[in-house]
Structures are given as C-alpha cells and as structure tokens.
C-alpha positions as CSV (number, residue, x, y, z in Angstrom):
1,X,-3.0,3.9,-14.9
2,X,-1.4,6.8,-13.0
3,X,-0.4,5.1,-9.8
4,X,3.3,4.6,-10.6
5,X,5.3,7.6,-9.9
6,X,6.4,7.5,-14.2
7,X,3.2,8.2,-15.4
8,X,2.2,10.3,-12.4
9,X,5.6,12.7,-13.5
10,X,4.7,12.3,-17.4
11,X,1.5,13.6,-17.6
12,X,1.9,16.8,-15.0
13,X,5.1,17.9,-16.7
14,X,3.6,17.1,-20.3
15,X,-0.2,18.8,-19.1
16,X,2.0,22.1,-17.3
17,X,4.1,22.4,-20.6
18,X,1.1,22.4,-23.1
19,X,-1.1,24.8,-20.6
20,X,1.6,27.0,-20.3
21,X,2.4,26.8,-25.0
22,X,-1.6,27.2,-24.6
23,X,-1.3,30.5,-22.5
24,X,1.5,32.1,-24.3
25,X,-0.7,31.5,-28.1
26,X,-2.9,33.0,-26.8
27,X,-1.5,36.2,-26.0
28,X,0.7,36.2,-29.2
29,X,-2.8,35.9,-31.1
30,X,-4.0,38.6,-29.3
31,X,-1.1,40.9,-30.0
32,X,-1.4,40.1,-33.8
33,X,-5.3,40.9,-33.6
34,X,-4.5,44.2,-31.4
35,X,-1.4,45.1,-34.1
36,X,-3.6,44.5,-37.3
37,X,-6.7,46.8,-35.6
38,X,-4.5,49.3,-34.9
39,X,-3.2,49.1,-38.2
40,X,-6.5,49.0,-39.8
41,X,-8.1,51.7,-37.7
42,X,-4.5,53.9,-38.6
43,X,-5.6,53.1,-42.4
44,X,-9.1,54.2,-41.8
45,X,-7.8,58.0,-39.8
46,X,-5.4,58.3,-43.1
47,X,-7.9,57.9,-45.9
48,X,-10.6,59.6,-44.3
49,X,-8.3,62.8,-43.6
50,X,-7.5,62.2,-47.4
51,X,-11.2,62.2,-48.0
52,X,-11.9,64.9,-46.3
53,X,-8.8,67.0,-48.2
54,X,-10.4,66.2,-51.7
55,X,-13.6,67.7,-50.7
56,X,-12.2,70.2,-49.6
57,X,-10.6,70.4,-53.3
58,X,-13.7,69.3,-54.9
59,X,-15.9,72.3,-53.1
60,X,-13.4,74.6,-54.1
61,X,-13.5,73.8,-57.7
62,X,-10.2,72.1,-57.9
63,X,-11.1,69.0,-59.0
64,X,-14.9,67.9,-60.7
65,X,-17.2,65.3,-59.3
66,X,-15.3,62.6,-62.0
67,X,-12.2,63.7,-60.7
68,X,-13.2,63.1,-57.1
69,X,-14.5,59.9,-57.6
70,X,-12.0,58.3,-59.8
71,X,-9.1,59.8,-56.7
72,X,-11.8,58.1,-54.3
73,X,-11.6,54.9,-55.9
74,X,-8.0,54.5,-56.3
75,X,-7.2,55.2,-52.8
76,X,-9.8,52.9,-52.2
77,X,-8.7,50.2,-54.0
78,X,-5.1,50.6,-52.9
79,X,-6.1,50.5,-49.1
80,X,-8.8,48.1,-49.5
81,X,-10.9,50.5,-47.7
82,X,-14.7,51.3,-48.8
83,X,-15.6,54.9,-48.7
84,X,-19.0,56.6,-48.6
85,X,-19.4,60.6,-48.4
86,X,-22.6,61.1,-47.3
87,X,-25.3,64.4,-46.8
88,X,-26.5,65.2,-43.5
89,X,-30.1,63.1,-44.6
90,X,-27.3,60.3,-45.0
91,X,-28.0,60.5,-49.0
92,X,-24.7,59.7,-51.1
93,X,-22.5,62.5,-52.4
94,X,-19.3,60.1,-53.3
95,X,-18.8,56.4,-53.0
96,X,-15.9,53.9,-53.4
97,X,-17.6,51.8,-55.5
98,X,-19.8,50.7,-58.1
99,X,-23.1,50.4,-56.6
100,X,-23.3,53.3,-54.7
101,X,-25.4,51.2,-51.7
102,X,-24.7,51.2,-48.2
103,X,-26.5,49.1,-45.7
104,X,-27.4,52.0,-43.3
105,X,-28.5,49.9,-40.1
106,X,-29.7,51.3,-36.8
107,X,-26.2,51.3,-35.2
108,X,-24.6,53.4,-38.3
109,X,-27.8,55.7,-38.2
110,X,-27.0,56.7,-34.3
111,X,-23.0,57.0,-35.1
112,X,-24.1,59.7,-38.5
113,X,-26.0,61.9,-35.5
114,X,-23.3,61.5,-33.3
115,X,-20.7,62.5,-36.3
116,X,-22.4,65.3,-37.1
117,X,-22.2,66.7,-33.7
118,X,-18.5,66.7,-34.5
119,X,-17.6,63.3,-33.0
120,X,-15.3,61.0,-34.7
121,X,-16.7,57.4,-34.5
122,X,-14.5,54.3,-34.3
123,X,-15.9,50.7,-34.3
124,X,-13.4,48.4,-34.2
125,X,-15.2,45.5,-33.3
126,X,-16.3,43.3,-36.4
127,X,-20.4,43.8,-37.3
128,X,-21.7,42.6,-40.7
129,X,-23.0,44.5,-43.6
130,X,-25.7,42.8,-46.4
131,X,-24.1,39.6,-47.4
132,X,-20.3,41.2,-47.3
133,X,-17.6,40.1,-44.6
134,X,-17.4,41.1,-41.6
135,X,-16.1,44.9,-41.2
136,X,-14.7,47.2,-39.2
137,X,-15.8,50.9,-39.9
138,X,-14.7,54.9,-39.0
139,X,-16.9,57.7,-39.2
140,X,-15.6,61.4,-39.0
141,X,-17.6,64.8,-40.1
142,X,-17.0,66.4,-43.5
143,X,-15.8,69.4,-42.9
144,X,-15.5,72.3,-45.1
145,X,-15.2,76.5,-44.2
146,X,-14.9,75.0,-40.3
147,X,-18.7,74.0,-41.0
148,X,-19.8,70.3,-41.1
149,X,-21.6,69.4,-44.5
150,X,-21.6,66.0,-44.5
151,X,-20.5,62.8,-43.1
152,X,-17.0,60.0,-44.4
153,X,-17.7,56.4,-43.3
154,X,-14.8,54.2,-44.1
155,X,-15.3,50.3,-43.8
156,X,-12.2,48.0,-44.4
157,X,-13.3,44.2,-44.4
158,X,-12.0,41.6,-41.6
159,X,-11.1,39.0,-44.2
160,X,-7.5,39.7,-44.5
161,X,-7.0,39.7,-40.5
162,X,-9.2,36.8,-40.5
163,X,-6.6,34.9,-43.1
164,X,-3.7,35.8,-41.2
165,X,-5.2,34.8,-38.1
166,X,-6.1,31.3,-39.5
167,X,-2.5,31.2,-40.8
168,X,-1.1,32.1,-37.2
169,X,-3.2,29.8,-35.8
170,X,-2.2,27.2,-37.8
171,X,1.6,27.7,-37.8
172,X,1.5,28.1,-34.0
173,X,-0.5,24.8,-33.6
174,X,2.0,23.2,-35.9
175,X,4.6,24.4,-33.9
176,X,2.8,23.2,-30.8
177,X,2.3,19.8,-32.3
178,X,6.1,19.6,-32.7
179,X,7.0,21.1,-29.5
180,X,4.5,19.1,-27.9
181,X,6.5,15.4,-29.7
182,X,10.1,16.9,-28.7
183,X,8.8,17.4,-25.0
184,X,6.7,14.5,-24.6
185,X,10.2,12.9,-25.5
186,X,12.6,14.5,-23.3
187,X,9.8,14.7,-20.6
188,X,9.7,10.8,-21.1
189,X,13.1,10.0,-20.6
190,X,13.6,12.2,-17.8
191,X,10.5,10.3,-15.7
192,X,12.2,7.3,-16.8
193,X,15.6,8.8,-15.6
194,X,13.5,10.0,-12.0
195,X,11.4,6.7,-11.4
196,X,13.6,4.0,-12.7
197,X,15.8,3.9,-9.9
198,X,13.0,4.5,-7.2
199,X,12.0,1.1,-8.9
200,X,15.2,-0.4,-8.5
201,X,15.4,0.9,-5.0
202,X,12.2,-0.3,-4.2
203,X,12.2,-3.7,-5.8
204,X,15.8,-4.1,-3.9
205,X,14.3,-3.4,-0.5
206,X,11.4,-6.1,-1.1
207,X,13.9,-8.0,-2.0
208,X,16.3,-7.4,1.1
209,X,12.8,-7.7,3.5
210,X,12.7,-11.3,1.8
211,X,16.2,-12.3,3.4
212,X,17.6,-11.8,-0.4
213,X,20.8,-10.9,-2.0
214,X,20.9,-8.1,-3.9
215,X,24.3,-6.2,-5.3
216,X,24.8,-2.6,-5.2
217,X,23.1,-0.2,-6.7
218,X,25.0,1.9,-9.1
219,X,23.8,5.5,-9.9
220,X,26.5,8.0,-10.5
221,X,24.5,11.0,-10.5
222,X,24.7,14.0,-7.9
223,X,21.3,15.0,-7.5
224,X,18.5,13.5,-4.6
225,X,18.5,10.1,-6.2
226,X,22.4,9.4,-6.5
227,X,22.1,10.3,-2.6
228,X,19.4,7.8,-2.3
229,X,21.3,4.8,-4.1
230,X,24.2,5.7,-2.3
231,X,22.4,5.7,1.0
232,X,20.3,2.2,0.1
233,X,24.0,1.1,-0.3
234,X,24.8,2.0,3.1
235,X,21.9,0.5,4.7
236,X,22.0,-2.5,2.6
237,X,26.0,-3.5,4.1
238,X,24.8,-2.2,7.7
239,X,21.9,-4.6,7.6
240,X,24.2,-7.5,6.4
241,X,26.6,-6.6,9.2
242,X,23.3,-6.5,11.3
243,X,22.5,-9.8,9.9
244,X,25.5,-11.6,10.3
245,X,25.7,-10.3,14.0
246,X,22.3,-11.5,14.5
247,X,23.3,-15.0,13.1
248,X,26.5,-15.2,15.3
249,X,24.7,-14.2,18.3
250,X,22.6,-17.1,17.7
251,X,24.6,-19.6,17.9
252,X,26.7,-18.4,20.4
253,X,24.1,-17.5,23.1
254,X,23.1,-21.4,22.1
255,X,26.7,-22.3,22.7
256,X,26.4,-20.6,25.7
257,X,23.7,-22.1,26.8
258,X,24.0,-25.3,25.8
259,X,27.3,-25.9,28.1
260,X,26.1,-25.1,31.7
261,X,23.1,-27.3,31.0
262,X,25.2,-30.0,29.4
263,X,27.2,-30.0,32.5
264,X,23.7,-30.0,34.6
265,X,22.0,-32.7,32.9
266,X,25.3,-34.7,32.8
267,X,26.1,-34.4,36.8
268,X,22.4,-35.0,38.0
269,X,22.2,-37.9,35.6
270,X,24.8,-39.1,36.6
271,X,23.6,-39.0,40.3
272,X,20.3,-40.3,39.2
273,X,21.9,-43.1,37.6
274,X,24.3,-44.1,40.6
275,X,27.4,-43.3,38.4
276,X,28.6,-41.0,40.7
277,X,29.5,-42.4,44.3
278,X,27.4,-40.8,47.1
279,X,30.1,-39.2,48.8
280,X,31.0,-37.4,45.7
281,X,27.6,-36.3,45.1
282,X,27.9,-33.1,47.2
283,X,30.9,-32.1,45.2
284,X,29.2,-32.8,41.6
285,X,26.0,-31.0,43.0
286,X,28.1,-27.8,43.9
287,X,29.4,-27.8,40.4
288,X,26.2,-28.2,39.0
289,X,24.6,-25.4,41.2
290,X,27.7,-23.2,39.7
291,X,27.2,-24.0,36.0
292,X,23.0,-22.9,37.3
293,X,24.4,-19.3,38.4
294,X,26.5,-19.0,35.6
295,X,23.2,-19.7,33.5
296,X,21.1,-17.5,35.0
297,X,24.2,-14.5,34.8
298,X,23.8,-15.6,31.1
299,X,20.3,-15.0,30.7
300,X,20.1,-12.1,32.7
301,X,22.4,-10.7,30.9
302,X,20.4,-11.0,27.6
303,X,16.9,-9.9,29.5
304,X,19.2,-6.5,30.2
305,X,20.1,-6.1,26.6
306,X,16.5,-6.5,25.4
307,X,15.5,-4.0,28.3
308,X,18.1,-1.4,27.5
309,X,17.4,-1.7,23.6
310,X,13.7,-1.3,24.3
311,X,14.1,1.6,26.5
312,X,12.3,-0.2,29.1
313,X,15.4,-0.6,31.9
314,X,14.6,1.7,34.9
315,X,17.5,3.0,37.0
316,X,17.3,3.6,40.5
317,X,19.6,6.7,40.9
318,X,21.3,7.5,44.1
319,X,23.9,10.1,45.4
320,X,27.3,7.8,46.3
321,X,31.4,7.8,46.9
322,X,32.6,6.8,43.5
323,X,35.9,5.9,45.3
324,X,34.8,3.7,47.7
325,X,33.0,1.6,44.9
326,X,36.0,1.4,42.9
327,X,37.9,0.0,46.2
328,X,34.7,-2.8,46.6
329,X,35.0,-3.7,43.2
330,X,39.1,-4.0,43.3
331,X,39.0,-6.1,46.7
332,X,36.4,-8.3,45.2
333,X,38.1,-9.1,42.1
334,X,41.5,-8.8,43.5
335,X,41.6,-12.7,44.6
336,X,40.5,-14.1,41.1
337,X,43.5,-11.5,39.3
338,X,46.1,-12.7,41.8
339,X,45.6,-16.0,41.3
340,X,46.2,-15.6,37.2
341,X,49.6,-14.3,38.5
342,X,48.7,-10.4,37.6
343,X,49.1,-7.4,39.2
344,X,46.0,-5.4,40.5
345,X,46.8,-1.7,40.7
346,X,44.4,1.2,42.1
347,X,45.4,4.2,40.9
348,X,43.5,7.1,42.6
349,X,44.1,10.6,41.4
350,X,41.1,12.1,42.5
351,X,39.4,11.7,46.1
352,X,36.0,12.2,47.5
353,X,33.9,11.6,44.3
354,X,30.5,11.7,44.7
355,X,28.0,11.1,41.9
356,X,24.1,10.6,41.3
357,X,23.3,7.4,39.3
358,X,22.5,4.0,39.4
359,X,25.1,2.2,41.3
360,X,24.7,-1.1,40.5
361,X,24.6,-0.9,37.1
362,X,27.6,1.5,37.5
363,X,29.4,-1.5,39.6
364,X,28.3,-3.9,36.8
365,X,29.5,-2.3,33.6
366,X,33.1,-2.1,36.0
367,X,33.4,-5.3,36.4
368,X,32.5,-6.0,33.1
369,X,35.4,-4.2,31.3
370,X,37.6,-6.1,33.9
371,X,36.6,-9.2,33.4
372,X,37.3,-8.7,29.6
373,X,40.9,-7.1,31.0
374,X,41.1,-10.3,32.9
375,X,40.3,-12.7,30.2
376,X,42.5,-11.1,27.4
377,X,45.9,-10.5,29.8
378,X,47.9,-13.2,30.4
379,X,50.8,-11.9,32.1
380,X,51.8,-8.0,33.3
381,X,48.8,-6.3,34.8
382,X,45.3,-4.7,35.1
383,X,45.4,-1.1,36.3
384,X,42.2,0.9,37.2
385,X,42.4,4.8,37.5
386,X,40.1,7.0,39.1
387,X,39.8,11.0,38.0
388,X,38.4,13.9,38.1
389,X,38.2,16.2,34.7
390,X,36.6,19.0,34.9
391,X,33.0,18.3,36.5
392,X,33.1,14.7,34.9
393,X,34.2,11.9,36.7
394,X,36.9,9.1,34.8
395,X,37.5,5.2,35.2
396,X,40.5,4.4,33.2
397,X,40.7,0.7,32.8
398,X,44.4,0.0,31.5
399,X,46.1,-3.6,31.2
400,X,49.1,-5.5,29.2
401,X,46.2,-7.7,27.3
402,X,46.8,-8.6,23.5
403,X,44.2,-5.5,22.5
404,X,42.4,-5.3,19.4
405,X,43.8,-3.9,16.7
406,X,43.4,-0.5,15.7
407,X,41.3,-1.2,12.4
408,X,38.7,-2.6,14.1
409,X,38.2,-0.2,17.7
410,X,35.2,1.1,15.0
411,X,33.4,-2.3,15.5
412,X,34.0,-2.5,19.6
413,X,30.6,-1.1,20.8
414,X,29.0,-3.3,17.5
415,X,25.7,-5.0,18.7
416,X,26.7,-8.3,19.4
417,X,30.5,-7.5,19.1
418,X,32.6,-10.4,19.3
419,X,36.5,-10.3,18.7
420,X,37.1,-13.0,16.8
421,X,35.0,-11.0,14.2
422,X,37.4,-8.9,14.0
423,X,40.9,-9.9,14.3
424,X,41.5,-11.3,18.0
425,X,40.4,-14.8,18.5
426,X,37.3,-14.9,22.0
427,X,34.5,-16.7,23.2
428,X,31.6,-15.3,24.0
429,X,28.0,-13.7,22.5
430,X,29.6,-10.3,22.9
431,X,26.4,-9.5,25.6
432,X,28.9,-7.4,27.7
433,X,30.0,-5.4,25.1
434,X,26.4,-4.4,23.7
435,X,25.3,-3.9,27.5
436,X,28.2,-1.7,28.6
437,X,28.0,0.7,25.5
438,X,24.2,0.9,25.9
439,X,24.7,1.3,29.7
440,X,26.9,3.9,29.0
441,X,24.3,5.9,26.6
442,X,22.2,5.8,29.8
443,X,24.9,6.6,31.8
444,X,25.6,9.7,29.6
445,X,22.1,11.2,29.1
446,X,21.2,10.4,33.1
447,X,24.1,11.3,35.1
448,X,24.9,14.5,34.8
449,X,27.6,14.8,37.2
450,X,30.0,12.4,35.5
C-alpha cells in the first residue's frame, strides 16, 4: 500500500501536518486553562480581601451579622464563589450559603493550621468536595486589630472552565477536521503533481529499455522535476542518435566485411574450379591475399575500438623525435598522394620535437586523418604542419577536400560518425573517426608533453 512514491508523500505530509495541528491545540488549550486559573485564583484574592474588609466592618459594629451575611451572599452569588468564615476550631462564623456545611477533609484541615500561622493558601488544582464539582479553593487568615481571629476559604467550582474547555475542544477539533479535509486535498494534488511525472518518466524509460517509441515528455515547470523531464528528453534523442549509429554501424561493418570476402571466396573458387587459367592464378591469389590484409586492418580496427571504449588498450610510451615521424609518415604516403595527382607538402615550423607517448598509435591516428584528407580531395593538396605552442606540440592536417559543413563539425568525433549522416556523401563504418577521437582522449590525459 505505501510502496509508490504517491502514497509514501500523502501520508508523511498529511501525518506531519496533523502532529504538528495536534501540538499547537495543545498548547492553546493549555493557555486557556492557565488564563481561566489565573482568573479564577484573581477572583478568589478579590473577594477574600473583600471578606476580610466586612469583618473588619462587622467587628467594628458597622454592619450586624444579617448585614454581613446578606453582603456575603451577594458577592457570592455575583462571583460564583463559595465563602466560609471560619473560627480558629474551624467552627462557622459566616457562610455563602444556605446550609452552612463544609466538607472539612484532611487536606483543608492542614491548610486552616497553616493559615493561621499567617500563610495564605492557594490550591489551584481541582479536588472534590461531598457530591459538588470539582473546585478550586483559597484560604487566607482573618485578620482583625493585626491579630488573626479566624480563617476565609473561598472555593469557586471547575464547571464553567470545564464547559469552556469542552467548547474549545470542540471548536478546535472542528476546525482540525476541516483543516485536516482542505490539506488532505491540496496535500493530494501536490503528491499527484510530484509522482505523476516520476511515473511517466519511469514508465517511458521501461518503455525506451524495450526498444520502444515514446514522444517527449512535456513538463513546463522550473523546479527538480521540469529538470528531470527535460533531461529524460535529452537522453531519450541521444540514445536514438546512439541507436541509429548503432544500426548504421551494423550494416556497414557487414558491408565492409562482406566485400573483401566476396572477393576471397570469388578468386579461390574460381581457382578451385579451374575458371581461372593457371598462369593467372598467381595474380588472382595476390589480390585475394590483399582483400585478406585489408580484412584483417578492418577487424583490427574494430578490436581497437572495443579496447579503447573499454579502457582496456595499453600504450607502450616511449621518448621520440616527433619530426622525424612526421617525415616517415609523409615519405610513406607520399607515393599513393602523387599518384591521385596532389600535392604533398611538409610544413615544419618547429624542429627537434621530442615527446613521451605511444608512437605507434601516434603514427596511426596520422595516417588516419590523411587517409580521410586523401579520400575526400580530389585535386589541390594535402598539407601537414608540424608546431610548437607553448609546451604542447601541433599536427595541422590541412587539404583542398570538399569538408563537412559547418552544421555538422558537432557530429565529427560521433561514435560511429559517418559523413553521409551528415551532409557529405562517404563510405565507410566511421571506425577511424571513433578511434582517433578516443586515441586522442588517451593521447590527452597520457602525454603530457604534447
């Protein structure tokens, strides 16, 4: 039930709102109980200083016992407030009411010693008299000539704070009940608003693991989960590009394969089969054994991909003349450039560079890039420049080729890149471009002196 990430956000936001309505009713119920005791015990210090003022009266001969009681039972009356006058031997000398009785327990019998010591008693805590409500009681010493002749308790009953506790209690659960609906709501829709499109995300990515199409997702919002949809977006196009790449790879490195051993199979049938005359049999052999080289170039070429991308390709670094690589490689392709009618220029601007790295993979990713030169120029020239910037060294590799237009340089180091992808017609599984950018990383975090 609270596995999904909707219920799982309901019910903590809806459980940490109603603790925290819980917490504060509480302490508003307890500041309306501490108001009304105050109150009460404020009451209770008034008309017992009242009390005490019309016995003073009443000792005095101001007013007769009538008169005292009848004063004693209108304030009492008007304050809610039981009053007892009391002797020392706790015997009645005035009383609030009718019956003149006062349940005089063991508690009230220790506070009327303590009182007459001159000690002015408050009990603010509910205790229970006879069969009345509960009370809450004052007791402070008669006094009269600075002598004291007697004892006031005051008792006012707990029923009217009980009422308007019950009342408070019952608005504020109303008003939790209500608060509790309206949240539950918005708390509702905003898990909704939170979780539905980690849903959608989710059930988009299940969907794109199952070789599916799915559209964009299309959250407008600013927050964590617009960034998400936005970058599912952006992983869902690369992984179609990734796809497609894949997929064009494919059949390429098929195509690629399939026509050196088409040409194998063909020739040595044709041997086998007495097609081919016996002294042309050298010659058809020698262009099988080529189309076998080129193969093998092909598939090594893909082994070095897989090893690169796997980080498993080990370079065997060594300190060498940069320049006097750059000559090898031009005097070895030199022949094969001439004879498309182009120019080969070596343009040194730097001498005596000497590096730490892997030279054959170095002198591999060079020929590479001039290869491609070679196979996209068809008149004008190839150029290769040698420099120094700084303390990294520089091969320029410059020709008069068609190019690639400037829209899609972005996609040249793609895995898998091939041109005609991308504007300019090729052949080719676009190996050499995956292997010379990923050479290149190497080359980059490994040789330091470049």
């Amino acid at each position: 039930m609270f596995k999904s990430i909707y219920m799982k956000l309901f019910v903590s936001y809806l459980s940490l709102f109603l603790i925290i309505i819980l917490i504060i009713s509480f302490f508003m119920l307890n500041i309306v109980y501490r108001e009304f005791t105050l109150q009460a015990e404020q009451n209770l210090e008034n008309a017992g200083t009242r009390t005490n003022a019309l016995m003073e009266r009443y000792y005095n001969n101001e007013i007769t016992r009538v008169e005292l009681n009848s004063w004693i039972n209108a304030m009492s009356y008007i304050s809610n407030i039981k009053i007892y006058i009391l002797n020392p031997d706790t015997s009645s000398l005035s009383v609030s009411d009718n019956d003149g009785n006062l349940d005089v327990n063991v508690q009230i019998l220790s506070d009327i010693t303590e009182i007459m010591n001159g000690t002015i008693i408050k009990r603010m805590n509910p205790i229970k008299l006879s069969s009345e409500d509960e009370v809450v009681y004052m007791g402070m010493p008669l006094e009269y000539n600075n002598q004291i002749s007697g004892v006031i308790l005051l008792f006012t009953p707990m029923t009217e704070l009980n009422n308007i506790s019950r009342e408070v209690m019952s608005t504020m659960f109303g008003i939790i009940g209500i608060t509790a609906l309206i949240s539950a709501l918005a708390i509702l829709r905003s898990s909704i608003r939170i979780s539905e499109p980690i849903v959608e995300i989710s059930n988009y990515a299940i969907d794109i693991g199952r070789g599916r199409e799915v559209p964009d997702i299309e959250i407008n919002s600013k927050d964590e989960i617009g960034h998400l949809a936005r970058s599912f977006n952006i992983m869902k196009r690369e992984i179609n590009v990734a796809e497609q790449m894949r997929k064009d790879i494919v059949a390429n490195v098929s195509h690629e394969l399939r026509t050196p051993l088409t040409s194998i199979i063909g020739f040595l049938k044709g041997i086998l089969d007495g097609v081919i005359k016996p002294e042309d049999e050298k010659k058809y052999l020698k262009i099988a054994y080529d189309e076998a080289e080129r193969l093998k170039g092909l598939t090594q070429e893909i082994v070095d991909v897989a090893k690169l991308e796997s980080g498993s390709m080990k370079l065997s670094k060594e300190k060498f003349n940069l320049n006097n690589m750059c000559k090898d490689v031009k005097i070895e392709l030199e022949g094969m450039i001439k004879e498309k009618g182009l120019n080969f220029i070596y343009e040194e601007k730097t001498k005596g560079i000497e590096i730490v790295a892997d030279k054959d993979k170095i002198r591999q990713v060079l020929i590479n890039v001039i290869n491609n030169s070679f196979k996209f120029t068809e008149k004008g020239y190839i150029k290769l420049i040698l420099s120094k910037k700084d303390k990294n060294a520089m091969i320029q590799i410059e020709d008069t080729g068609i190019g690639i237009k400037k829209d899609k340089i972005s996609y040249l180091f793609n895995k898998f890149y091939t041109a005609n992808e991308y504007g300019n017609a090729t052949s080719g599984a676009g190996l050499r471009s995956k292997y010379c950018k990923e050479h290149c990383r190497y080359a980059q975090r490994y040789y330091k002196d470049w």
